[in-house]
Structure formats: C-alpha cells, structure tokens
C-alpha positions, 0 to 999 in steps of 0.5 A: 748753389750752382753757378758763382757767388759772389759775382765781382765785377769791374765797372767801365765797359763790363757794367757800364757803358764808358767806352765811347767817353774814355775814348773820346776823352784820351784823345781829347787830352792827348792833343790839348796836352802833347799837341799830337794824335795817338793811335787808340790802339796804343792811346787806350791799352792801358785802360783798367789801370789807374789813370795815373799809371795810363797817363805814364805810359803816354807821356812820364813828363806830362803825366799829371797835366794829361790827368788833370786835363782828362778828369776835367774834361770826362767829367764835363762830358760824362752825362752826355757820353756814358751809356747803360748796356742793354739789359745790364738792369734786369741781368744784375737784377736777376742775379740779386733775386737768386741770392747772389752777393754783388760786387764791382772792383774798379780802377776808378776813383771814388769820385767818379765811380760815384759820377757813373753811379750816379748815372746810371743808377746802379748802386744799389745792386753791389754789396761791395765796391772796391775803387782805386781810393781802398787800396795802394795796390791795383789791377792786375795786382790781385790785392783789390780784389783780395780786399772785396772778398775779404769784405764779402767774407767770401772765398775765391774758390766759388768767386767769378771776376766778371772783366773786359779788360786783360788786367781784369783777367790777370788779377782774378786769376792772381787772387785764385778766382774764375774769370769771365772776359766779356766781349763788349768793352773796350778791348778785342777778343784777341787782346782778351784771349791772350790774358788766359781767362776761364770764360768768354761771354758775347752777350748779357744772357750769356753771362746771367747763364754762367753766374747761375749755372757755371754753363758757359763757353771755355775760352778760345773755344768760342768761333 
C-alpha cells in the first residue's frame, strides 16, 4: 500500500473547524475570571494540551475557576460557533474508500469530543478515537498515540499524525510516526515549523494526496 495507513489525526483545528470557538471562548473566560484581556498570542499557545494544563499557564490560583467557566460557556456557544472544514467529509471519505484505518487522538475530553461529533457528523469515519479521558499521559507525551496504535494493532513505521498544532507534531515524532502540520488551525506556519514535522499541507487535497501516495512538501521547503 502506498502512502500511510493508519492516518491519526487530532480533532480541533485539523478536523474540525474549532478555531473561532476556542478563541472566542478563552477570551470569554480570561476576563470574566481575571478580569483583564490577554493577548491570543500568548492566551492560545497552549491549545492541543488539556484544558487544565492550559489553564495553569494563565492563572495556577484561578486555574479551575477559568475551566469551569470555559467549558460552561464553550458548550453553551459550541453549536453556534463550530464549523466543518470544506471538503474535510469527502476527504476522509476518500481515505476510508481506500482502505485506510482512521483514527483521532484528541486532548479533549470524552464529553466534548462527543459535542463535535455530534456537530459535525463525523464519528463514523474513525476506527479509533483516543481523548483526554483514556489515558493520564498527554501531548506532546507520545503515550496517546502510542495507545491508538496499539488499539489499531498497527505499526508507527507506516503511521502519519495528521496536526495543526506543535504538541501535535512533537508527540507523533515521539511515538516514531511521520507527521503532517496543516496549515489552517489555529497556529502559524512558523509556530509549526519550529516543532520539526516531516510534512506541511495547505490544503485539504494536499493532504488526501500525501495519505495515499506518501507525495507531499517536506517541511520548510513550502514558499
């Protein structure tokens, strides 16, 4: 088989278009909770982490009055704000139809992975789906992803993390796996290139390509 199998992939900004509601969200929390505004540079740099853990970086007093607060208010705008990607449908889709196993390792919890599952209809395509509840170790730690392809009985040498964050990256270069940064979550092409992935993808099509064929742009060389 050419390309990769299986295909793993994190959920928020690479399959599902979250990127608006987790911003809106944090800065939502940030000044109902510390009463001040944070740059989204620095308020969203731990995104693809545990919501705990993010919420440590902002405020180690406050931290589990800011998580209670964002889950109660992303989960009363969720429906209104989350978004499907463009072609994200037909492209795991395709990958199925070519026999493909399909997995998502998330940071997410099990309930609200199940909120965008929910949303956007997309449960059925993913043999394996691995969230923040499986597990005690999490990105960049490369134990989730570990667990699905143990799940999965498959190997890390014909794997490909599929992530648009840079604990993305780090984790499926730890658990041994080719990596792919796309390029429309949440985080820059330079945040992303600094995390060493094998590949850059721009667009959905680029991505179908490089999990069928194995054809895509190196990293960095992308202009």
């Amino acid at each position: 088989m050419n390309g990769f199998d299986p295909v793993v992939f994190d959920l928020d900004g690479t399959v599902a278009d979250t990127v608006e509601l987790i911003r809106v969200s944090f800065r939502y929390t940030v000044l109902a909770v510390l009463g001040t505004e944070i740059p989204d540079d620095f308020l969203l740099a731990g995104v693809g982490q545990p919501l705990m853990a993010q919420m440590e970086r902002l405020s180690a007093e406050k931290s589990q009055e800011l998580c209670d607060v964002y889950r109660e208010y992303n989960h009363r705008v969720h429906d209104d704000l989350i978004r499907s990607y463009d072609g994200m449908d037909d492209a795991l889709r395709t990958l199925r139809e070519d026999g493909r196993r399909l997995a998502i390792v998330t940071s997410k919890g099990a309930k609200a992975t199940a909120m965008t599952f929910d949303s956007l209809g997309l449960r059925e395509y993913f043999d394996v789906v691995i969230t923040a509840d499986d597990c005690e170790a999490h990105k960049p730690s490369p134990v989730p992803l570990q667990l699905c392809l143990e799940r999965l009985g498959a190997s890390a040498e014909t794997a490909i993390y599929v992530g648009d964050a840079p604990v993305d990256i780090i984790a499926g270069r730890a658990a041994g796996m080719t990596t792919a940064a796309v390029m429309w979550g949440l985080f820059s092409r330079s945040d992303l290139l600094v995390s060493a992935p094998t590949f850059e993808v721009s667009t959905i099509d680029e991505m179908v390509t490089l999990c069928l064929r194995g054809e895509g742009a190196r990293a960095g060389e992308k202009r």
